[in-house]
C-alpha distance (Angstrom), angle and dihedral (degrees) to the residues before:
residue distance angle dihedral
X1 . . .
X2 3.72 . .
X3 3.79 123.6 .
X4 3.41 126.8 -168.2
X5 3.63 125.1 -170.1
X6 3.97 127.0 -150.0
X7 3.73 119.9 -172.1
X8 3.47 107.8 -169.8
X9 3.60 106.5 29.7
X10 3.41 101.7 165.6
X11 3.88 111.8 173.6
X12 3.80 95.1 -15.2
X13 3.43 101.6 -106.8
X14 3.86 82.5 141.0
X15 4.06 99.6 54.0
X16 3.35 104.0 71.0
X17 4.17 86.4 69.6
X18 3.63 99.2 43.3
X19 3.55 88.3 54.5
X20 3.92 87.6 55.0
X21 4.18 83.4 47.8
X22 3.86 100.8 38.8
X23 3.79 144.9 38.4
X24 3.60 93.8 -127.3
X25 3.83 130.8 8.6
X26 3.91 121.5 -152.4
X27 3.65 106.0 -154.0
X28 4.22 112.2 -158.5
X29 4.15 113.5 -159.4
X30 3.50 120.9 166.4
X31 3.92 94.8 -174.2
X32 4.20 107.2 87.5
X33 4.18 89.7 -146.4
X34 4.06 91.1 49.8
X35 3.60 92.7 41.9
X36 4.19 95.2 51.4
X37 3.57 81.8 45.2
X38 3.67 95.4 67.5
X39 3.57 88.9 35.2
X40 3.72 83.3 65.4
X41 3.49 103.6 31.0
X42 4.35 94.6 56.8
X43 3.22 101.2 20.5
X44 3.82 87.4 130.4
X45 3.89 86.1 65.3
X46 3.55 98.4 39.4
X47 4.12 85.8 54.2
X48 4.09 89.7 52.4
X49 3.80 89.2 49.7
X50 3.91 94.7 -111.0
X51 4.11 102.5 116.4
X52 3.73 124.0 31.4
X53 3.60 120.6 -168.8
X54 3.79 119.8 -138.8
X55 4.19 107.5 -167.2
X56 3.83 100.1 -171.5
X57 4.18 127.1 105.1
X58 3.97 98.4 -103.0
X59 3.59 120.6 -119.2
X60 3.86 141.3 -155.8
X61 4.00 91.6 -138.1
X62 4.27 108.5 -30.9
X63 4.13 112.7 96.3
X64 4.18 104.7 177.0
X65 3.96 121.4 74.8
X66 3.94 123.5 -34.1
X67 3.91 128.5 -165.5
X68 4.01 101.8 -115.8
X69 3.43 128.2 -174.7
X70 4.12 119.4 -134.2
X71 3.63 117.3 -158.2
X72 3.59 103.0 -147.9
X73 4.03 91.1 -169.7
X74 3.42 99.7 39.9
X75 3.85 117.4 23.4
X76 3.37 101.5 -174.3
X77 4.17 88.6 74.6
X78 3.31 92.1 59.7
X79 4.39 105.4 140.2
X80 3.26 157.4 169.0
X81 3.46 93.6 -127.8
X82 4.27 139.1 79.6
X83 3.93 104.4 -95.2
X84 3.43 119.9 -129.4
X85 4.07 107.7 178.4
X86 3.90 83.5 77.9
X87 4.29 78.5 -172.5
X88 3.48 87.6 64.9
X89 4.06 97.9 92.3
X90 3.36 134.1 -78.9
X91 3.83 112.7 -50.2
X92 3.66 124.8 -164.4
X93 3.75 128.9 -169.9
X94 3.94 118.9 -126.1
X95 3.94 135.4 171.9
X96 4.36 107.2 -124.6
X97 3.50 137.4 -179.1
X98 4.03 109.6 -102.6
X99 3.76 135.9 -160.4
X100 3.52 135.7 -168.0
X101 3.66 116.9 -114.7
X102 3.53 92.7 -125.4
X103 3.57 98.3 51.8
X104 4.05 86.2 57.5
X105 3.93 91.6 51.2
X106 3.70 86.4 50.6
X107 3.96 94.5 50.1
X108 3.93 93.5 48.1
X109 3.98 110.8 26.5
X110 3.42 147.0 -101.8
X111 4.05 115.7 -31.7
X112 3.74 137.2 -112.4
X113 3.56 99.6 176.6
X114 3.99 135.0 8.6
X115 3.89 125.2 -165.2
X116 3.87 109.3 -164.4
X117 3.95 111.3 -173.6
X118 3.92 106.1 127.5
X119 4.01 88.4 138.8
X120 4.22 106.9 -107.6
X121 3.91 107.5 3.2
X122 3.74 93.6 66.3
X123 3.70 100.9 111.9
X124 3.44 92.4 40.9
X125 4.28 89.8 59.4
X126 4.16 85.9 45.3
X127 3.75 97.2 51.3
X128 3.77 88.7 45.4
X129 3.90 93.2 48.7
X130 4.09 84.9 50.0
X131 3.21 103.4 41.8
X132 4.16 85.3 53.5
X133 3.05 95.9 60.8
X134 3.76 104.9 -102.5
X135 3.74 121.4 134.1
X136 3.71 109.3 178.2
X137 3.86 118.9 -149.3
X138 3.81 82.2 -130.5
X139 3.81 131.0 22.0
X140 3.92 145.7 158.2
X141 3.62 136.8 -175.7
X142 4.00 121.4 -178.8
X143 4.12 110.7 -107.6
X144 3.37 118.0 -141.5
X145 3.84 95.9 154.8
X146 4.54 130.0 15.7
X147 4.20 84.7 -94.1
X148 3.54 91.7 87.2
X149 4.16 95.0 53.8
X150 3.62 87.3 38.8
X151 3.75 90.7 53.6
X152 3.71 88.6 51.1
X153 3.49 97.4 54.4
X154 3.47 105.6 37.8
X155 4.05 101.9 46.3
X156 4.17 98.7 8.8
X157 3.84 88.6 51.9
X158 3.71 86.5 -148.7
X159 3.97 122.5 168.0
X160 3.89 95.9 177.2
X161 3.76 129.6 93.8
X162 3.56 149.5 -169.8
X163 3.72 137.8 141.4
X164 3.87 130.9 -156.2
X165 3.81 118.4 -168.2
X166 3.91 118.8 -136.9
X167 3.15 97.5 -135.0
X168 3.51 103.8 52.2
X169 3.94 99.2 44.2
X170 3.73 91.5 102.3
X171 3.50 105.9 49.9
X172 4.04 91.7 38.4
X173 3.18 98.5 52.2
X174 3.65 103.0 33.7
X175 3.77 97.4 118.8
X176 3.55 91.8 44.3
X177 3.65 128.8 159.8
X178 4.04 131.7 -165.5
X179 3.99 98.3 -145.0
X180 3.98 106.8 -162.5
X181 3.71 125.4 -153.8
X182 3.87 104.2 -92.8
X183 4.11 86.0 53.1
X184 3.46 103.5 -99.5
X185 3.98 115.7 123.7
X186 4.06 131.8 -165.4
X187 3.94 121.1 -151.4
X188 3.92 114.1 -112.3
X189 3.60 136.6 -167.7
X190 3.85 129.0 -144.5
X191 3.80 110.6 -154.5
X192 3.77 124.5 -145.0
X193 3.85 104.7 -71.5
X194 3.42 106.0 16.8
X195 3.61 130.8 130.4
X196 3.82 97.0 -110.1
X197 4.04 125.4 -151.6
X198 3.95 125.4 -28.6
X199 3.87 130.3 -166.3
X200 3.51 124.9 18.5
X201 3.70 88.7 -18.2
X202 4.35 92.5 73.4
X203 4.00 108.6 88.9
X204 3.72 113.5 -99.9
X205 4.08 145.0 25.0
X206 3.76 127.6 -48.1
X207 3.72 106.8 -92.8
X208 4.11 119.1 -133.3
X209 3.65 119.7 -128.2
X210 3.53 96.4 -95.5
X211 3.63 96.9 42.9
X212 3.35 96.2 56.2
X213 3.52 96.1 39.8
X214 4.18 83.8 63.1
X215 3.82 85.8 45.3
X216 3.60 97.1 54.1
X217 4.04 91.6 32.8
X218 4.18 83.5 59.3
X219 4.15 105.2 36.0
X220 3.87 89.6 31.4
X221 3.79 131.2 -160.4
X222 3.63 136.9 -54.7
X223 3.35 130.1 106.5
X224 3.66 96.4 -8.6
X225 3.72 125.9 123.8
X226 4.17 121.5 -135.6
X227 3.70 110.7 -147.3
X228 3.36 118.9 -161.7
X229 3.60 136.1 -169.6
X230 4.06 133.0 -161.0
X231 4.19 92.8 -179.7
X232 4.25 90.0 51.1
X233 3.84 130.7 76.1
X234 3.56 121.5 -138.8
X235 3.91 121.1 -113.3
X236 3.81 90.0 -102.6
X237 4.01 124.3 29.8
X238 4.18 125.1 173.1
X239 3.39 114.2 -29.2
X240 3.86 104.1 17.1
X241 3.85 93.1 50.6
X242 4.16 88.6 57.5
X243 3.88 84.4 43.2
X244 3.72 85.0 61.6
X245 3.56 98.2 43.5
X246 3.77 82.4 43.6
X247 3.47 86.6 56.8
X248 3.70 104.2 41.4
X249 4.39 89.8 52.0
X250 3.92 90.9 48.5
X251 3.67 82.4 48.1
X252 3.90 101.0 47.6
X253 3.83 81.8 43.0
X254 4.14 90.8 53.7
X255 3.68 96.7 52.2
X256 3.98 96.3 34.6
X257 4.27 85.3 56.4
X258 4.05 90.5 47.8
X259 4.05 84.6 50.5
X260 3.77 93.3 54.0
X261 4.30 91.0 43.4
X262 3.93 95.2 47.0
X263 4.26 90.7 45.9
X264 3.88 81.4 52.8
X265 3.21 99.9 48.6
X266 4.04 95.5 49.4
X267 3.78 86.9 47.5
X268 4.36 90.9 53.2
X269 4.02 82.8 44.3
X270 3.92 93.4 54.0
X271 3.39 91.9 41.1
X272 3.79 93.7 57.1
X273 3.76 97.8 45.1
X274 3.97 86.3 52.5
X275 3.49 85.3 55.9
């Protein structure tokens, strides 16, 4: 039975396709309104035993009470940590139940895919999944800063790639379709602020490590998600990825060569009309 995970649920918007993509969806909302919400909002699913809701902040190791911050204006910000855009909404500061991230895996099974986006504590939750032991076949974790890839690297031992940008979800993906294995497909939606596709289902090849890492070095981070993959093979493995790089130095060396010939040129010419 597949499980996927998704930290950061916030209203949901997300659930309806996981539960296309999984047997049973675990959906993990800190904020009480967004979490009764869902409760409301699937509670057809939740009654057939196909989405579980999990209202606690999640943690990288701490299960207790944890100081979250509720964005009253904007609940989508809602997090763990002090705000400092004070123009960012109204924040207030509330005492919630939290749970470790491990402790949920151990409660519901084995994952197929985890969303991370709970807005600060996100590397935290992926070194902790790591560092257990877990290597999901597909994951992704929202990158506001290099930690994240490096994380993935270092302790996921991931060499597949792709990145999906927030912002552009919607208007990517707005003829979208969720193709299933006998063929047969069903049109979906991605609302404004959700996390979008992941897996094979995201435009494009699988990325290698160092393609990606000039990828992400070059559009930079932000609200962009890396997906990763340990079941996929990147566009270019071994010898075909050093034929590129081949390629691209040969290249580099080509047009740097015809620089140096055309500025001598133009200096011969000048010197010859001065004459």
């Amino acid at each position: 039975m597949s499980t996927i995970y998704d930290c950061g649920a916030n209203n949901g918007d997300d659930i309806p396709y996981y539960l296309l993509r999984a047997d049973k969806v675990v959906a993990i909302e800190a904020n009480p309104n967004l979490a009764e919400g869902i409760r409301l909002r699937f509670s057809e699913c939740i009654n057939v035993g196909r989405l579980f809701v999990e209202e606690c902040v999640v943690t990288g190791g701490y299960c207790g009470s944890t100081e979250f911050y509720i964005n009253d204006t904007y609940d989508y910000l809602g997090t763990t940590n002090i705000p400092v855009h004070q123009d960012s909404g109204n924040y207030r500061k509330v005492k919630l139940k939290s749970r470790s991230i491990t402790s949920i895996i151990e409660q519901y099974g084995e994952p197929y895919y985890i969303k991370i986006d709970i807005e600060g504590g996100d590397d935290e939750v992926l070194t902790s999944i790591l560092k257990s032991g877990y290597r999901p076949p597909y994951l992704s974790v929202e990158a506001h800063s290099f930690d994240v890839f490096t994380t993935l690297v270092c302790l996921g031992n991931y060499k597949a790639f792709k990145l999906l940008d927030g912002l552009s979800v919607v208007d990517d993906y707005s003829d979208f379709r969720v193709t299933f294995q006998d063929g047969k497909s069903v049109p979906h939606a991605f609302p404004l602020h959700s996390a979008g596709p992941f897996g094979n289902d995201i435009a494009g090849d699988w990325m290698s490590t160092r393609e990606f890492f000039k990828y992400l070095s070059f559009v930079g981070t932000g609200w962009k998600d890396i997906h990763v993959s340990s079941i996929d093979s990147p566009m270019c493995i071994n010898g075909y990825e050093q034929l590129y790089d081949i390629a691209g130095v040969t290249s580099r060396w080509i047009f740097r060569v015809a620089i140096r010939r055309i500025a001598k040129l133009i200096r011969t010419k000048v010197f010859k009309l001065r004459l």
